[in-house]
Backbone bond lengths (Angstrom), bond angles and torsions (degrees), N, CA, C in turn:
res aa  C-N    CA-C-N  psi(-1)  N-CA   C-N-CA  omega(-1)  CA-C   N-CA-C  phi
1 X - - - 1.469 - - 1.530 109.38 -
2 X 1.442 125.57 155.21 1.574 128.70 -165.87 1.494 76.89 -104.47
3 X 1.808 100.35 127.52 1.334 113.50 152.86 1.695 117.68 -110.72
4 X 1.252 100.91 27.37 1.943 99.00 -172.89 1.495 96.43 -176.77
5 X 1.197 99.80 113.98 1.774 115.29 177.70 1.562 110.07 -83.39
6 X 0.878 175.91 39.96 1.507 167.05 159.10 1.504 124.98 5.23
7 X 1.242 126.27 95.48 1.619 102.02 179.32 1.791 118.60 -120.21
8 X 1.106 118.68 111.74 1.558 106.60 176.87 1.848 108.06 -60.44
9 X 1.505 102.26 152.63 1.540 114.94 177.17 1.233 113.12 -72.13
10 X 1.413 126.31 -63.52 1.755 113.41 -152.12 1.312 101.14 -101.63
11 X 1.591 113.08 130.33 1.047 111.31 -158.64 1.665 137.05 117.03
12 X 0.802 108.81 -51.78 1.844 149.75 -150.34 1.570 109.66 -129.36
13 X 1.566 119.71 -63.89 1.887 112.95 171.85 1.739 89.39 -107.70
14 X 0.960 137.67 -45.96 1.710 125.82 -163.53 1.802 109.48 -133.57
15 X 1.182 87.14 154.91 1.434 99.90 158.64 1.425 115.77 -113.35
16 X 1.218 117.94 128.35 1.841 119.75 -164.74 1.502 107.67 -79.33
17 X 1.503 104.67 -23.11 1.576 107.76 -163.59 1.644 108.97 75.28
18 X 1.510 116.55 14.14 1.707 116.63 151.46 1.848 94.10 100.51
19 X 1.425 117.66 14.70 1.408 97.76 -167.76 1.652 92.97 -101.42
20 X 1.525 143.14 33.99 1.385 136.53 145.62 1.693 104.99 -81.20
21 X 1.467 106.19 -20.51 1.319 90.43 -154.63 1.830 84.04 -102.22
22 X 1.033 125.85 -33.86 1.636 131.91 163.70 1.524 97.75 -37.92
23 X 1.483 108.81 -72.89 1.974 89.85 -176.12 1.292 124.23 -71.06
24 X 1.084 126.30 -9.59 1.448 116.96 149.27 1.598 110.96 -50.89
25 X 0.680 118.13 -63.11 1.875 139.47 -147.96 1.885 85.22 -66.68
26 X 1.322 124.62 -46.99 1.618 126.86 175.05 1.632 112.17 -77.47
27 X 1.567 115.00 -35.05 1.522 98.29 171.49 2.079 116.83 -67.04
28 X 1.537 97.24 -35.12 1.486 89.63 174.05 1.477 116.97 -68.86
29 X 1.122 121.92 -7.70 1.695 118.94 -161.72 1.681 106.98 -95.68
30 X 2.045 92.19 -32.85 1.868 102.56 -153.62 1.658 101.86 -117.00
31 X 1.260 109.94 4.50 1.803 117.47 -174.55 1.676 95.05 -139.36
32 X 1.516 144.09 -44.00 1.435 117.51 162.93 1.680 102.42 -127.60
33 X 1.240 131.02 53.03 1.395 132.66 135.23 1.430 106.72 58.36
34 X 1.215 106.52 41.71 2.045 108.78 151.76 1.639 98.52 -141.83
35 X 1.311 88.96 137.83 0.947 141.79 161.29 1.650 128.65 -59.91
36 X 1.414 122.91 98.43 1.519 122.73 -173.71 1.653 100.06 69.01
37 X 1.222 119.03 26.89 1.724 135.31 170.71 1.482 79.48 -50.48
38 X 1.303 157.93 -64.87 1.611 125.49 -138.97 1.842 100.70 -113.10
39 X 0.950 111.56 -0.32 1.736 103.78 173.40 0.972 117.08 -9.19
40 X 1.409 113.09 -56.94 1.626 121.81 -160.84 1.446 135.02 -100.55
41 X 2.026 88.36 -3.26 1.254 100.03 163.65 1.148 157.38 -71.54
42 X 1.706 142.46 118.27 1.511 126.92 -174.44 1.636 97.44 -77.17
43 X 1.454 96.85 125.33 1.714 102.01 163.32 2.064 106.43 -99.44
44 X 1.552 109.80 -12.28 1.222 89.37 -158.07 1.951 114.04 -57.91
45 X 1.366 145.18 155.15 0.743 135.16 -177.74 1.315 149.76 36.07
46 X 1.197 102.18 32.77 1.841 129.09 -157.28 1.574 88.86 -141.24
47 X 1.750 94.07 142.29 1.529 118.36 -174.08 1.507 110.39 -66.60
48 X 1.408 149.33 159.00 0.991 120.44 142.46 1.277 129.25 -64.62
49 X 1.164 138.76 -0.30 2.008 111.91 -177.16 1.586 97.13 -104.63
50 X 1.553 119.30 17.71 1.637 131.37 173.67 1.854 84.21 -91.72
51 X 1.075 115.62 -71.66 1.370 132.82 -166.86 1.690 106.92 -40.72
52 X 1.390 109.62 -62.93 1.866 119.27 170.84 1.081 111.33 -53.08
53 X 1.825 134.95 -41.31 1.256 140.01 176.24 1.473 118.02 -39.45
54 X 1.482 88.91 -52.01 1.793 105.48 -174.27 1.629 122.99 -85.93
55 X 1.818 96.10 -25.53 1.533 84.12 154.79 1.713 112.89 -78.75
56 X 1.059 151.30 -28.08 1.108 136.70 -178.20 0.888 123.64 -77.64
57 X 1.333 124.82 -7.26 1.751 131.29 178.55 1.505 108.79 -81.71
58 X 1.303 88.93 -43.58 2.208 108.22 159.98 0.928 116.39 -44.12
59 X 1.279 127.55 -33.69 1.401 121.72 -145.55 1.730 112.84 -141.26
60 X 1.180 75.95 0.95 2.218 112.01 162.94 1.680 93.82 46.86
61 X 1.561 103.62 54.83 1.642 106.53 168.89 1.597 107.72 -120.27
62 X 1.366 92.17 134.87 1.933 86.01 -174.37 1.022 139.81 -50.93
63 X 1.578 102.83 122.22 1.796 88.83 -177.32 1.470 111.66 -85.74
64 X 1.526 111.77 135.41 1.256 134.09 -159.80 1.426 124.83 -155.41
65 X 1.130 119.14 154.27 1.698 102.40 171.63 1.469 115.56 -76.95
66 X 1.005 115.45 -15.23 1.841 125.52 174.62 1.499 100.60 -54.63
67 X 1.452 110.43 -45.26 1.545 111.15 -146.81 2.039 91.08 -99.45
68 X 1.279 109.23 -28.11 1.515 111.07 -168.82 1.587 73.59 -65.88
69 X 1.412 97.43 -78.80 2.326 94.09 -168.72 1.646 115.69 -1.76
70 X 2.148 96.76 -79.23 0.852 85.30 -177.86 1.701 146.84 -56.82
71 X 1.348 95.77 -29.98 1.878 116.93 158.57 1.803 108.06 -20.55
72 X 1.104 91.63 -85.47 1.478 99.83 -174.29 1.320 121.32 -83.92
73 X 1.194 120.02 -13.20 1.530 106.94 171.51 2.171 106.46 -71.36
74 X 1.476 100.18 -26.01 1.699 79.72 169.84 1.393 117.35 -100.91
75 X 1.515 112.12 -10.70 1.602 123.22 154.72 1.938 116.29 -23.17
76 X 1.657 108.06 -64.60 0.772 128.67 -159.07 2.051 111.04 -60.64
77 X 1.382 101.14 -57.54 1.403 126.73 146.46 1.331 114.16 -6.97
78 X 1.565 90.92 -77.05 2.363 109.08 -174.76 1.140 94.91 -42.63
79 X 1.596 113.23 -75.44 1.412 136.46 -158.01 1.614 98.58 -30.82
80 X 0.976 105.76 -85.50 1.903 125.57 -163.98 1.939 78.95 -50.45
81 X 1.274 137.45 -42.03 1.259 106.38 -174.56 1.733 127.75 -81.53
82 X 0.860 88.51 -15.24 1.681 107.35 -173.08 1.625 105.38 -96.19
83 X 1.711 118.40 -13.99 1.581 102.02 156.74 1.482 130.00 -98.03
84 X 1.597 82.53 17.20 1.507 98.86 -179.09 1.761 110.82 -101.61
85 X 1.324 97.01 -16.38 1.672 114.38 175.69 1.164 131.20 -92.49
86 X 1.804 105.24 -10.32 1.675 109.23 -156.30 1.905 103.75 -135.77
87 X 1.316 86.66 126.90 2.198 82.24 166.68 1.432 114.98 -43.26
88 X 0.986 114.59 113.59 1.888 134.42 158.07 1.231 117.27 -110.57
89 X 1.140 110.83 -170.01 1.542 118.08 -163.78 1.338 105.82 167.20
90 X 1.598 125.37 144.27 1.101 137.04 -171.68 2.022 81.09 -102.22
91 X 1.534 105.47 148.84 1.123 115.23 -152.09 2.101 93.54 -100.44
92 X 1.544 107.96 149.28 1.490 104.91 168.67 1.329 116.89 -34.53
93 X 1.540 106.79 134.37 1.319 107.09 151.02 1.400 111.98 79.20
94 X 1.507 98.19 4.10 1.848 89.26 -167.10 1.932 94.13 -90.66
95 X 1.422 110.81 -60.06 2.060 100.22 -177.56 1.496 102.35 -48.22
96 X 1.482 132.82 -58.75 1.236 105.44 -161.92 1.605 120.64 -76.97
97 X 1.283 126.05 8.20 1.342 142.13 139.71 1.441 138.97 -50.89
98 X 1.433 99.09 -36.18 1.548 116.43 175.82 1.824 89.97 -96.53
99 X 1.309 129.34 -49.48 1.491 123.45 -178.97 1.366 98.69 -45.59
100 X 1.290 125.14 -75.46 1.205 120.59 -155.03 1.686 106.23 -56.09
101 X 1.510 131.90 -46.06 1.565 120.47 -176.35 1.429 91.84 -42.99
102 X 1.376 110.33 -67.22 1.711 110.93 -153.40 1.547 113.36 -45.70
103 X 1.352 93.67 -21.41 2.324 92.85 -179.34 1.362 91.40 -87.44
104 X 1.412 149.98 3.65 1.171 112.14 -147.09 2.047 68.55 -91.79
105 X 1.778 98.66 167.11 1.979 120.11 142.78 1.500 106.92 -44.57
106 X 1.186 119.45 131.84 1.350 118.72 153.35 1.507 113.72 47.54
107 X 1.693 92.32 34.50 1.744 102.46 170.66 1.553 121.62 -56.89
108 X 1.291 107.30 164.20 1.229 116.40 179.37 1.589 127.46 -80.37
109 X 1.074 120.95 144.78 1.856 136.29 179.79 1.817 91.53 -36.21
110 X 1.144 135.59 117.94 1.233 92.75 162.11 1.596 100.54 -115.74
111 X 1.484 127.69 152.15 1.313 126.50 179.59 2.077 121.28 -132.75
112 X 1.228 112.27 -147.11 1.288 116.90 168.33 1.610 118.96 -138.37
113 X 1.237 110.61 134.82 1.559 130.51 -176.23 1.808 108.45 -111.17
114 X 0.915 100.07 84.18 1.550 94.67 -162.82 1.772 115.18 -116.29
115 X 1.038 132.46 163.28 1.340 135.03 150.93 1.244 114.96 -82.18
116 X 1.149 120.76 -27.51 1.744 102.30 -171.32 1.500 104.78 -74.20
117 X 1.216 119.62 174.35 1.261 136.92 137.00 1.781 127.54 -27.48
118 X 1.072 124.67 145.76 1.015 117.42 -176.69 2.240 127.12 -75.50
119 X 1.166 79.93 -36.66 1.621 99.53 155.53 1.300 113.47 -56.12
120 X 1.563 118.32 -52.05 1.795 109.61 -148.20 1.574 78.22 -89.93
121 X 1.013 132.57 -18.83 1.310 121.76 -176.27 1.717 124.02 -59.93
122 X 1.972 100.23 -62.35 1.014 101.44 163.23 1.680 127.57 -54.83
123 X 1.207 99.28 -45.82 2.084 108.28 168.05 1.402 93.89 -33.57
124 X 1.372 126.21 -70.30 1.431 118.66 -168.00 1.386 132.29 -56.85
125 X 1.257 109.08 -33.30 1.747 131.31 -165.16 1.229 89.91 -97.11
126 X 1.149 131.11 -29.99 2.157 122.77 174.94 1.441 124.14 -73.04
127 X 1.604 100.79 -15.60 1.130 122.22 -145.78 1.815 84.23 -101.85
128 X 1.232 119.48 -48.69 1.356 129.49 164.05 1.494 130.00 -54.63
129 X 1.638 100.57 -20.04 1.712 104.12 -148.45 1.054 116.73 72.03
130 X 1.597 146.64 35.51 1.139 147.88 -159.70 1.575 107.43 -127.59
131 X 1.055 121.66 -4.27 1.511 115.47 -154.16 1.581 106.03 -94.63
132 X 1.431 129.38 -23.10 1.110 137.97 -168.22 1.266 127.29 -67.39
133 X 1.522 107.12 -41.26 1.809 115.73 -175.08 1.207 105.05 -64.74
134 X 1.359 128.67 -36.39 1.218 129.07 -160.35 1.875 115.22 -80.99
135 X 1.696 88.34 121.64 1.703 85.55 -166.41 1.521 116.38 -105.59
136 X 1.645 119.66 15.74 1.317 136.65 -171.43 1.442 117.85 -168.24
137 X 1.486 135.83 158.99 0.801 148.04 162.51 1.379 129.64 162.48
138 X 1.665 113.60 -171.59 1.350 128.67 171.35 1.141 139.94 -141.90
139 X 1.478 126.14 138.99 1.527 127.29 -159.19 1.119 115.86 -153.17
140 X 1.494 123.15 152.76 1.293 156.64 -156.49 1.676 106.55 -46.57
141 X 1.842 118.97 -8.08 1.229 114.12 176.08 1.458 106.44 -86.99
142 X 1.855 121.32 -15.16 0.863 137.47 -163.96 1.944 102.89 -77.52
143 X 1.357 102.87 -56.07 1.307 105.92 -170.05 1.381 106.80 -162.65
144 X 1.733 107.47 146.31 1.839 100.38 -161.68 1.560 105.08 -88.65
145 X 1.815 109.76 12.87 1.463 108.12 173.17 1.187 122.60 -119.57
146 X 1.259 108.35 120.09 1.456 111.83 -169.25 1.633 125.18 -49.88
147 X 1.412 109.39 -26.50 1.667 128.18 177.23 2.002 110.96 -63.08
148 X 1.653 101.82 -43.64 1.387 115.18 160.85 1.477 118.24 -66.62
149 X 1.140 123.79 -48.00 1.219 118.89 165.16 1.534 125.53 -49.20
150 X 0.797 101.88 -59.79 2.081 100.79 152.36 0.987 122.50 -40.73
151 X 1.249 138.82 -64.51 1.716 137.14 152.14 1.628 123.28 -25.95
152 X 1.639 104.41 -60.22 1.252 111.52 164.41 1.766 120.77 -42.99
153 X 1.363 86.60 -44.68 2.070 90.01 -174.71 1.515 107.74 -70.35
154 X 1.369 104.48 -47.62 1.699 108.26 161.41 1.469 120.70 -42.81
155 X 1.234 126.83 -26.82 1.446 110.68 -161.26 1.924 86.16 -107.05
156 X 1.264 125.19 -25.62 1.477 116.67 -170.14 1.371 91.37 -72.84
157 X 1.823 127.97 -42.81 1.272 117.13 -161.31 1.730 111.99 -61.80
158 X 2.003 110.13 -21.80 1.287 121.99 -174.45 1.383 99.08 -56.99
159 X 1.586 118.98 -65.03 0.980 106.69 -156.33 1.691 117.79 -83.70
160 X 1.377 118.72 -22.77 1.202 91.20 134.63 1.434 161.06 27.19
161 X 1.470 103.82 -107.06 0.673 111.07 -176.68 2.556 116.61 -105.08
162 X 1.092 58.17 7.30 2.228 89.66 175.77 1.494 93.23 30.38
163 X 1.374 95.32 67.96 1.708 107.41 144.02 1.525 84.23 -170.85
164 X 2.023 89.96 -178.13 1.661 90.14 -161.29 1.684 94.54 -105.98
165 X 1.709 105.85 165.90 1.431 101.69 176.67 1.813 112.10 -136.03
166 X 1.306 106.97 137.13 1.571 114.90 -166.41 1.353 108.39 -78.16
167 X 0.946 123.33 169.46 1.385 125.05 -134.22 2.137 85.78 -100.77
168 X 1.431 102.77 -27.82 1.652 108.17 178.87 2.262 96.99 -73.33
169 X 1.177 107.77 -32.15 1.327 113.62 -176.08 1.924 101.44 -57.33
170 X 1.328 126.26 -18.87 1.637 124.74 -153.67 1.637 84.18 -126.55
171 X 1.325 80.85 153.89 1.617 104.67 -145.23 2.403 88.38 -137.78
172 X 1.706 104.80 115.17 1.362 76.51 -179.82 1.600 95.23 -121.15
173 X 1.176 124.74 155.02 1.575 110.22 168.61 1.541 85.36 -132.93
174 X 2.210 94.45 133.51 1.283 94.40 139.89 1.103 104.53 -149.96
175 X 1.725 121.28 -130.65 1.649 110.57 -168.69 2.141 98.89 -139.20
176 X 1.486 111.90 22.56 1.291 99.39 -178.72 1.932 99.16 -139.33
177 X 1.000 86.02 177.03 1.665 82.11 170.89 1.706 129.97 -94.81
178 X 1.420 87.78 -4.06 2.112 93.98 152.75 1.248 109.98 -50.95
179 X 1.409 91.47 -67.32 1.904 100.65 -175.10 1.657 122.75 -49.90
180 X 1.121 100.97 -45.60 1.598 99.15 159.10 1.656 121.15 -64.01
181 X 1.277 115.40 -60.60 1.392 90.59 151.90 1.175 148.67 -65.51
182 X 1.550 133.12 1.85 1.349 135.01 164.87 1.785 112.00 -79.87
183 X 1.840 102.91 -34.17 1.189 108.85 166.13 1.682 121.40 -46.63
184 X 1.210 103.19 -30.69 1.545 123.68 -173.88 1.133 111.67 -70.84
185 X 1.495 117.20 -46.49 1.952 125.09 -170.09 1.300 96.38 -72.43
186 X 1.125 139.03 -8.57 1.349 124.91 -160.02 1.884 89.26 -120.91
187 X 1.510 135.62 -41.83 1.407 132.62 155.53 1.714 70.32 124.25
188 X 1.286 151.47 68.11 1.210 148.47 -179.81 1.645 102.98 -124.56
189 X 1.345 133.55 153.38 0.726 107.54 173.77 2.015 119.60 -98.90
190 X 0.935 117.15 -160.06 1.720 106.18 -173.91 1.517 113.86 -142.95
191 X 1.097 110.47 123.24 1.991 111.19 161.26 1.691 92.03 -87.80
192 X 1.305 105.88 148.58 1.274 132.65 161.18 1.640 121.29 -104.33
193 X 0.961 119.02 110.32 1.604 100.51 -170.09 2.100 99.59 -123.36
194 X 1.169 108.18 121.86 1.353 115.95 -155.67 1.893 100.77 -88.21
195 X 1.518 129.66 39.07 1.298 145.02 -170.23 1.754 94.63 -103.34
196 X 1.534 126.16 2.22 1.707 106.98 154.20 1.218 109.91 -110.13
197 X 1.373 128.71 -132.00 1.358 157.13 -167.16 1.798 110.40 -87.36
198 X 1.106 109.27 2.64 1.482 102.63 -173.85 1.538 89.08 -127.43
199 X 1.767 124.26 128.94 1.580 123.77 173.61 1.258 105.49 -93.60
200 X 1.596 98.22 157.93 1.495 107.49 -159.06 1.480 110.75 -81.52
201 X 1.463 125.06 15.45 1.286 132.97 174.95 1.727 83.74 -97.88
202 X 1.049 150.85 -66.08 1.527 129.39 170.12 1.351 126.06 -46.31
203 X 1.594 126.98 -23.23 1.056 107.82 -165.55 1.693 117.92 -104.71
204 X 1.432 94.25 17.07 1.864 131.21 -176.83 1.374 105.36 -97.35
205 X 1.404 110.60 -15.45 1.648 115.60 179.13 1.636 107.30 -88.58
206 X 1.870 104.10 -33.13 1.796 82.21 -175.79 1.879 113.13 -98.96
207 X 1.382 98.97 15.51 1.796 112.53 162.81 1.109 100.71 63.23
208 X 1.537 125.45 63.15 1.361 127.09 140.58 1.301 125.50 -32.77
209 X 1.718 146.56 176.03 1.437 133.54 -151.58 1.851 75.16 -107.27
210 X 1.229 119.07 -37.78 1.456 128.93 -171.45 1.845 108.79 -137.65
211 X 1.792 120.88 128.27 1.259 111.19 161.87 1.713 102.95 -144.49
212 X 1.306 83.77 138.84 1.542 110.14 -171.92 1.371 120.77 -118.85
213 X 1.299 145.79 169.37 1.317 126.69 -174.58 1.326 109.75 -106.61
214 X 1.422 123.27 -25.79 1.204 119.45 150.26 1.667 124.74 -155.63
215 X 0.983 142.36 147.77 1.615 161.10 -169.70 2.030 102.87 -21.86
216 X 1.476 84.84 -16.26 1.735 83.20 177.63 1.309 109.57 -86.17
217 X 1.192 125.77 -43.76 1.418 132.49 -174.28 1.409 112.97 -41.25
218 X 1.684 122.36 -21.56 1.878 136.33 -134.92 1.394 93.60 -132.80
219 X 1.271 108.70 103.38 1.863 116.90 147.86 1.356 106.45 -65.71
220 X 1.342 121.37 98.12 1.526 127.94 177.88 1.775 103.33 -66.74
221 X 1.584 98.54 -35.19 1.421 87.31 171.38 1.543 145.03 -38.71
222 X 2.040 90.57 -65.11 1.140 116.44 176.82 1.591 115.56 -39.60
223 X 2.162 113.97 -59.67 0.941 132.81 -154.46 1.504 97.03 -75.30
224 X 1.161 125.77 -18.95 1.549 117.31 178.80 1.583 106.55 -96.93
225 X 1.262 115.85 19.72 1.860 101.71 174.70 1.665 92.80 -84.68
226 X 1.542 82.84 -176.85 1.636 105.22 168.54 1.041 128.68 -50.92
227 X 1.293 132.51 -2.75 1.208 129.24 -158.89 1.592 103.67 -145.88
228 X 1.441 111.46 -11.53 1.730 118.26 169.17 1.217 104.66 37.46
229 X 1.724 108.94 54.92 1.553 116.96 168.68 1.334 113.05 -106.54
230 X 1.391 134.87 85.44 1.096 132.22 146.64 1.553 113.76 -78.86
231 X 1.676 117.26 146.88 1.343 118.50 -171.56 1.610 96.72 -112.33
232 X 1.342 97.01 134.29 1.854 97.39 -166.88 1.623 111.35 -68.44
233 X 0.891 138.04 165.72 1.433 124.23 -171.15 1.611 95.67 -176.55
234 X 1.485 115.66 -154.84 1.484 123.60 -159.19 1.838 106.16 -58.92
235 X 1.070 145.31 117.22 1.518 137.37 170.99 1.423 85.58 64.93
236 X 1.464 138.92 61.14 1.473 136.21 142.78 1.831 96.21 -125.95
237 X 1.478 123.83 154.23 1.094 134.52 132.47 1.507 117.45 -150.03
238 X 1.715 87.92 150.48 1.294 98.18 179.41 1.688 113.04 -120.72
239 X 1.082 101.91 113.12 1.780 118.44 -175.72 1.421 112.91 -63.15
């Protein structure tokens, strides 16, 4: 039985309409003065202080806690301004997904597995109405690896809930193949749900336990009983 749901944000519960990667793109331009500083960056499924690392190694500025600080303390700023500027959307399937855990008997923990920061996170999920259900998790202030961060969410959901939980008991959904592999470091199993930047004809190649194209396709119910019998069918697989 799933005693701990996991869900990464971008991608997976919202689409921002690009404004994490917009305040990045204004903290490098308006706090250390370059210009198109993230061009070359992959944000999909990567923490931010992985993401700042690599612009600063680019850009041969010290990496430091002075400079991470300053990073995100005007990070935080963009963000909340740029989801106030840009089309978003809370993604299919994602409330009546979280509705349905919360009705289930002896429902599951459900929490967040995220890359961002713990701030830009909530900024984002408040910003949605999203921030509330979630009664645990872990984030990118925690650790700059996303595989630890899974562990980390595992051990808050332990105590928690003060007993222990097997790695078949954790349940992670997101929408890239980090997340499936972070689902992995921890022995958890994974929904894949193909609603970001990665299509679900790629995300069938790295054999999620379940991939769907989006949160509607998935009785979260069903797949979290005792018996984690979902029967694969139209836009379902099970790896």
């Amino acid at each position: 039985m799933i005693r701990l749901v996991l869900y990464d944000i971008d991608g997976t519960l919202i689409a921002s309409g690009g404004a994490g990667v917009r305040a990045f793109a204004a903290v490098a331009r308006s706090t250390f003065g370059i210009s198109n500083g993230t061009a070359h960056l992959n944000f999909a499924g990567r923490t931010d202080l992985s993401i700042i690392r690599e612009f600063f190694l680019a850009h041969e500025i010290r990496v430091d806690r002075a400079n991470f600080d300053r990073f995100l303390d005007d990070y935080v700023f963009w963000l909340d301004h740029f989801l106030h500027q840009l089309p978003g959307r809370v993604l299919p399937g994602v409330l009546e997904s979280i509705e349905t855990l919360r009705r289930l008997p002896d429902g599951p923990l459900v929490g967040l597995l995220t890359g961002n920061i713990r701030l830009g996170a909530e900024i984002k999920l408040r910003h949605y109405r999203l921030w509330d259900p979630f009664e645990v998790g872990a984030f990118a202030d925690d650790h700059e690896d996303r595989d630890v961060i899974a562990a980390i969410a595992r051990d808050r959901a332990i105590e928690r809930l003060r007993r222990s939980i097997s790695g078949e008991e954790i349940l992670v959904i997101g929408d890239t193949p980090l997340d499936i592999r972070c689902a992995r470091a921890i022995g958890a199993r994974c929904l894949a749900v193909a609603t970001g930047g990665v299509s679900y004809e790629d995300l069938l190649a790295h054999h999620a336990d379940w991939t769907v194209r989006s949160l509607n396709e998935v009785d979260l119910g069903s797949l979290c009983d005792a018996r984690l019998a979902i029967s694969p069918g139209p836009g379902r697989t099970r790896a």
